[in-house]
N, C-alpha and C positions, 0 to 999 in steps of 0.2 A: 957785416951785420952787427946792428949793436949790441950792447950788452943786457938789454932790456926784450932784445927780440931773441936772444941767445938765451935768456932765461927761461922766455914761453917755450922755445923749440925742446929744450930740456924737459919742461912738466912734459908736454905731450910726449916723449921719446920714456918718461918715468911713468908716465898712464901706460903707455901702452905696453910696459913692459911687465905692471902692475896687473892688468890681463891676461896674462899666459901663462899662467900658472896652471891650466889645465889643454888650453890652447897653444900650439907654435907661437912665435913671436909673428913669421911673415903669414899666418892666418889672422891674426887679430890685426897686423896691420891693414890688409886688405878686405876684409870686412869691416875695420873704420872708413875708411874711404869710400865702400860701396854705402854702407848707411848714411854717412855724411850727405853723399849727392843725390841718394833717395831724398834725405831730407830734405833740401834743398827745391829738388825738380820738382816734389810736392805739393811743395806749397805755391807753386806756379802756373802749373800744368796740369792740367787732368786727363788729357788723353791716355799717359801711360801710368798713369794714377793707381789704378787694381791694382795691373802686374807690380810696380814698382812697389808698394805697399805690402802686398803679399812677399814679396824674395826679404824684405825689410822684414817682416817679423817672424819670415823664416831666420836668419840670419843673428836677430839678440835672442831668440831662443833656447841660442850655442849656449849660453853664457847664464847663470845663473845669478839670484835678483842681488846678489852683493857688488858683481861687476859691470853688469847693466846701467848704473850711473856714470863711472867711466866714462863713455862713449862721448854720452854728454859733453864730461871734462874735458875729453880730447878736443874736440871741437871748439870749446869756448879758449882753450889754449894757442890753438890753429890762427884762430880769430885776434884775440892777441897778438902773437909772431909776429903777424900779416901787417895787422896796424902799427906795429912801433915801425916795421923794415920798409914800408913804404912811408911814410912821416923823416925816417931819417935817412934814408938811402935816394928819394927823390923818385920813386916811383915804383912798383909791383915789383916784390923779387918772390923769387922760390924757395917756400920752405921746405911743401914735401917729399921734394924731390932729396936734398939734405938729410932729412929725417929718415929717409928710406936706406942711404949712405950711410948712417949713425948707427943704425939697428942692425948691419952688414946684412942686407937682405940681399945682397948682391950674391951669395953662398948659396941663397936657397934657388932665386932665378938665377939661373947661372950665364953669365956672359951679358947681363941687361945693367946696363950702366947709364945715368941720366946726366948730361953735359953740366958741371959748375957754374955757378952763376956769374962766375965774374968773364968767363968766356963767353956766353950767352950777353952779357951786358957790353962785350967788345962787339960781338956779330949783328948787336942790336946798332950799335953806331956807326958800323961800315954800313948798314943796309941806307941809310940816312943821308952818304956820300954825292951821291950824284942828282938830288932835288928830284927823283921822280915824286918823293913822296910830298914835295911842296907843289910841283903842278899837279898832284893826284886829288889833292885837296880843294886846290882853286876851281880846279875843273869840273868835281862832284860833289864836294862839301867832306869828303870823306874818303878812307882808303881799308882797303879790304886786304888781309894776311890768310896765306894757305898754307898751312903745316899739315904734311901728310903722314910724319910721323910724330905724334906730337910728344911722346913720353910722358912728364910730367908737368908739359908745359914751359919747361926754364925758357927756349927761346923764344914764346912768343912775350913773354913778362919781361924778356929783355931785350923787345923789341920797342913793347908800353913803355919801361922805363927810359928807353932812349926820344922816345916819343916826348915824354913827358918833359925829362930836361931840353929838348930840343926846341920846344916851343912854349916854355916857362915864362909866362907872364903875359902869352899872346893870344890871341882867338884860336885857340884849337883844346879840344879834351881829348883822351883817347878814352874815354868811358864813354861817348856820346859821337866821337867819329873814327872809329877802327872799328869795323868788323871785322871777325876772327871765326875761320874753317879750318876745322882741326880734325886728326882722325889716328887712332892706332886700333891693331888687331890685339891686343892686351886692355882686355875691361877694367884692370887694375889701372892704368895709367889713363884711360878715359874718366872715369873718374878722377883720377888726380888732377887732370885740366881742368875739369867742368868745376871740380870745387872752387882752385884757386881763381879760375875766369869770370865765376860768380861773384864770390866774395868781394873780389878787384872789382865787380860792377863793370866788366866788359863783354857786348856784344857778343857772342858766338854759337855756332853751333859743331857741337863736339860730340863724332861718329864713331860710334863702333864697328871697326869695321875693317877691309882688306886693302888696303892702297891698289896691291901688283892685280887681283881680280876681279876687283867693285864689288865683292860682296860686301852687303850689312848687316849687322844684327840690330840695331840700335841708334837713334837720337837721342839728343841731351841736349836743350835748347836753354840758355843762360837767364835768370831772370830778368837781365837789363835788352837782351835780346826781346823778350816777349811784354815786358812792359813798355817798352820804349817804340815799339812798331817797326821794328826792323825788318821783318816779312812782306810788310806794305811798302817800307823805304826802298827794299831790294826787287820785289817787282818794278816799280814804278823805274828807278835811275834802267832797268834793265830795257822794261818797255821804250825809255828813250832815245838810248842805244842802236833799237834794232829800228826804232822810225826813222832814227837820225842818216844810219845805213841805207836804207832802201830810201828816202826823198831826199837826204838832204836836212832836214828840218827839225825840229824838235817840238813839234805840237802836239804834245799829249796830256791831256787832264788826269790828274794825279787822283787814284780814286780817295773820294773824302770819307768815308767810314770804316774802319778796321772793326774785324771780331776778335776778342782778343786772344783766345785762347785756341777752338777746332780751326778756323779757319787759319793762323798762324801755324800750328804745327803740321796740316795739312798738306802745308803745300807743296812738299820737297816729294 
């Protein structure tokens, strides 16, 4: 990380620590995060709009009006990091996962550890070893990532990254052809995906939820995901699949009007 992206990750690790002076350190961490993604999924999405709005001013409530701009700060800090470490590192790395390491939150949740980035950046480029993801591409326009436990996101950012160097200079985005389904039973770190997979302007959606029993509590649908029609894009390639299964064939007219918001988050 450079030194310009080591300097944002600093303010925001100095915000937040400027916070707790009446709050724990790992409550104001995880309370930026949760308002972060409120803010975020708000301004996208209205289905979970209320609820999400309402735990959101429950939430800076905690915090009386001197620290209440913070949060802000954090954010536009985050935001920063994000832009230098992807501009100089060659594609989406993880900060808050780092940040969370910095603040040794690791004392308070005990034994919750989130993989390094430059490990993540190695399992991003063995996944890239054997060209399924270059005929996944040809074959659908696009390729779709399952992380069932996603923690703070580092592997699937260092899967984009390897994405990104991998196909540098050639017809492929991962902002615009990776879809990403992510899920952990910790709302802490479902937030921390959703933030960074926003920000990155990558496709996903990111579950609250149980891997081992299919319970959920929760969606978290990315803005590039519900702007960009990926609810319509994923029906459709789906619909093709299962015609192409049963005749043979791939005759299906692609439906031409999307709604952009109930009918998208609807559908799952």
């Amino acid at each position: 990380m450079t030194a310009l992206a080591k300097d944002h990750k600093a303010g925001l690790i100095k915000l937040i620590k400027a916070a707790s002076y009446t709050q724990a350190t790992w409550e104001v961490y995880s309370d930026f995060v949760e308002m972060a993604a409120i803010a975020i999924s708000n301004g996208v999405e209205r289905v979970n709009r209320e609820k999400r709005e309402e735990k959101y001013l429950k939430l800076i409530g905690k915090y009386d009006k001197k620290r209440q701009p913070l949060f802000g700060q954090m954010l536009g800090e985050l935001v920063m990091a994000m832009e230098k470490a992807v501009i100089t590192e060659g594609g989406p790395t993880d900060i808050l996962g780092p940040v969370y390491h910095e603040l040794e939150l690791h004392s308070k949740w005990v034994g919750q550890f989130f993989t390094p980035v430059n490990i993540c950046d190695m399992m991003g480029q063995l996944m890239l070893n054997d060209g399924l993801v270059e005929r996944a591409i040809k074959d659908k326009g696009y390729i779709t990532l399952d992380e069932p436990c996603t923690g703070s996101g580092a592997m699937i950012l260092g899967f984009a990254k390897a994405l990104a160097r991998r196909f540098e200079g050639k017809d492929f985005n991962y902002q615009t052809q990776l879809f990403v389904s992510a899920r952990d039973i910790d709302l802490k770190c479902v937030c921390m995906t959703y933030i960074q997979l926003s920000l990155y302007n990558i496709p996903a959606i990111v579950t609250h939820g149980d891997t081992l029993s299919l319970k959920e509590w929760g969606k978290w649908y990315t803005p590039a995901y519900i702007l960009n029609g990926w609810g319509r894009k994923l029906r459709y390639k789906n619909a093709v699949g299962k015609v192409k299964e049963i005749t043979g064939t791939t005759d299906v007219q692609e439906p031409l009007q999307l709604s952009l918001f109930d009918f998208e988050i609807k559908e799952d």
